[in-house]
C-alpha positions as CSV (number, residue, x, y, z in Angstrom):
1,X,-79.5,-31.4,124.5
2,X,-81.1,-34.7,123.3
3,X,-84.5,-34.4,121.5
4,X,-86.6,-36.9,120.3
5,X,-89.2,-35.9,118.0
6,X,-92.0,-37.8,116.4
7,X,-94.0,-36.9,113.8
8,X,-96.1,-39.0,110.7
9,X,-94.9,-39.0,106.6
10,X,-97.3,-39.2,103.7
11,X,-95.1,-41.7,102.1
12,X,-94.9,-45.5,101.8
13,X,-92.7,-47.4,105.1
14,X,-90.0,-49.1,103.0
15,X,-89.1,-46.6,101.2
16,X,-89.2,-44.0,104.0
17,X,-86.6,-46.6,106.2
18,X,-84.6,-47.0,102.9
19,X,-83.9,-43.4,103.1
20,X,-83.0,-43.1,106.8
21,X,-80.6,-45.9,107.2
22,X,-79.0,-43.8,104.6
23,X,-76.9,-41.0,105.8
24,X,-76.4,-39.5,102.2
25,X,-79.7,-39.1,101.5
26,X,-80.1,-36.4,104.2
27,X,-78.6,-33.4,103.4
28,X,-81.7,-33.7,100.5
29,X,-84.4,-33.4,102.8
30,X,-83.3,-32.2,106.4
31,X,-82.0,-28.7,106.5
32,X,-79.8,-29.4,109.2
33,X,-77.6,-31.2,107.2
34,X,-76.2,-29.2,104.5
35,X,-73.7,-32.1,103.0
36,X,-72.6,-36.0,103.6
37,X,-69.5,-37.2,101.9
38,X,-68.6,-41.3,102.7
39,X,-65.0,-41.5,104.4
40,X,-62.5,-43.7,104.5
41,X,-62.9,-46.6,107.0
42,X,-61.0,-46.4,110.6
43,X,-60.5,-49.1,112.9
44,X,-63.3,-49.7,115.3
45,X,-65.9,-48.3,113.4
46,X,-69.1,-50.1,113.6
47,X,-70.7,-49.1,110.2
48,X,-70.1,-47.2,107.4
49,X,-68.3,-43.7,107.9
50,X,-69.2,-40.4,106.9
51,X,-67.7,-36.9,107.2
52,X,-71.2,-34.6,107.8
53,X,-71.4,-30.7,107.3
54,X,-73.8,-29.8,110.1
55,X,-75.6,-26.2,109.6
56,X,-77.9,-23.7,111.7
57,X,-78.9,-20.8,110.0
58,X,-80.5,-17.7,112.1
59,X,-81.6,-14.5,110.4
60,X,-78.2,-13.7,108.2
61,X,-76.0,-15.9,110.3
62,X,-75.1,-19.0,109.7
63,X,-73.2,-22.1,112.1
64,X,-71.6,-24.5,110.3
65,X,-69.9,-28.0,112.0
66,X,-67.9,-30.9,110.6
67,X,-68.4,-33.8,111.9
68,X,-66.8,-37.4,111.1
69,X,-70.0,-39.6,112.0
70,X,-70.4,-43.2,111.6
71,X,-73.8,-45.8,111.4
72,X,-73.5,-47.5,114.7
73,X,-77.3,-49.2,114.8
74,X,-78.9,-50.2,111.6
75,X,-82.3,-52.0,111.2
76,X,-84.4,-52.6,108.2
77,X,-86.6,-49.8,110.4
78,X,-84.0,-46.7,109.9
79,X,-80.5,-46.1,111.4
80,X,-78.3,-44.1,114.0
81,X,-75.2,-41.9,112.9
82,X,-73.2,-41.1,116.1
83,X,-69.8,-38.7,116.0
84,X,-66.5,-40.9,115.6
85,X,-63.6,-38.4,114.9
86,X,-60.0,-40.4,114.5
87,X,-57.9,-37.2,115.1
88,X,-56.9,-38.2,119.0
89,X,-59.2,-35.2,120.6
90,X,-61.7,-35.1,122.6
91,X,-65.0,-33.9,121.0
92,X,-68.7,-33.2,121.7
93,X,-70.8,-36.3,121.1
94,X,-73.3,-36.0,118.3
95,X,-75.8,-38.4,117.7
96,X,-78.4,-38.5,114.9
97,X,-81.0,-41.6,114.6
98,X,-83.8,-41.8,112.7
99,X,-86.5,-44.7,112.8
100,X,-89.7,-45.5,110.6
101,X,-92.9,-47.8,111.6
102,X,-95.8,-49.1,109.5
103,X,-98.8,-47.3,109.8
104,X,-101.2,-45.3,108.0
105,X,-99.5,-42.7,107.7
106,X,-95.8,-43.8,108.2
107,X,-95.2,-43.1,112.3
108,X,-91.2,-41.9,112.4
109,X,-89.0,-40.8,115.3
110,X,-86.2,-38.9,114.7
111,X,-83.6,-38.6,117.8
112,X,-80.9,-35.8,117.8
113,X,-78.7,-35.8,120.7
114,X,-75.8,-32.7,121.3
115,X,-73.1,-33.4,124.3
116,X,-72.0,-30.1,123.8
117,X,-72.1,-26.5,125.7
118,X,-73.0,-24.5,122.5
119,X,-76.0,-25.1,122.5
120,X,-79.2,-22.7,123.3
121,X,-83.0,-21.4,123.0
122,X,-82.1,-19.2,119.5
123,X,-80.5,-23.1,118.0
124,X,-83.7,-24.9,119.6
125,X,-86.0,-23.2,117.8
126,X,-83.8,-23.3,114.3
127,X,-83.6,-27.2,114.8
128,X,-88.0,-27.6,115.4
129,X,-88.4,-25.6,112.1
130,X,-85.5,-27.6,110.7
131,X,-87.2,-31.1,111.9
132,X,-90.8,-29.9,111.0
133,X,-89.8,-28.8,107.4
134,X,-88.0,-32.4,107.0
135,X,-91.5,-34.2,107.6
136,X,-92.6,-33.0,104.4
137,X,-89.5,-32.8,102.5
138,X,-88.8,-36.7,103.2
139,X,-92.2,-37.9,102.1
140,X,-91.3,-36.0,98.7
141,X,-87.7,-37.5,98.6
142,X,-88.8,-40.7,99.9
143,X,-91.3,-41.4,97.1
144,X,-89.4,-40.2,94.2
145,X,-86.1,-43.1,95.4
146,X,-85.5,-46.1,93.6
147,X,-88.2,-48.5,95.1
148,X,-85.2,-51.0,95.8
């Protein structure tokens, strides 16, 4: 699975790419991330590291992932979190970028890419409500951050 999505945010472009090269700020506004916790540093890592609690909810159930990810493309326009575990196994790749572009409204691009074979139609659906929920729910978060 790997999904790019675009979509426009009532908020102003700075502080809309402030709060994507930010891994910690999602969990606030994207439903598919239900915590970020910074981690320790490992050899080879290209940015800052983070362990992720991933979730998908549908009706009563509930899928939960943790994930070690790490910022591996940073820009003043937004950032990309791909999956970096440091326990010797072989894992699913995850990769999570997100992107914001002047413009009146704020043009952003989120990418979220799944190497794995869990995935399917009932999770597809979860993660477009997810995404379109998070449209409105960043413009919110974004203009109530610190402006620097």
């Amino acid at each position: 699975m790997d999904k790019t999505i675009e979509s426009t945010v009532l908020a102003d472009t700075a502080r809309v790419q402030r709060v994507l090269c930010d891994l910690t700020t999602y969990e606030n506004w994207l439903d598919l991330v239900d915590r970020v916790e910074v981690a320790e540093a490992a050899e080879g890592d290209t940015g800052p590291a983070y362990e992720v609690t991933l979730i998908a909810k549908i009706g009563p159930f509930a899928r939960r992932k943790r994930l070690r990810m790490v910022r591996t493309d940073s820009g003043d326009d937004g950032a990309t979190f791909e999956r970096r575990e440091i326990d010797g196994r072989d894992h699913s790749s995850w990769i999570l970028g997100a992107h914001a572009y002047e413009g009146d409204p704020t043009r952003v691009t989120m990418r979220l890419a799944y190497g794995g074979g869990l995935w399917s139609d009932a999770l597809e659906g979860v993660l477009e409500n997810q995404v379109a929920g998070a449209v409105d729910a960043l413009a919110i978060y974004a203009e109530r951050a610190p402006s620097s």
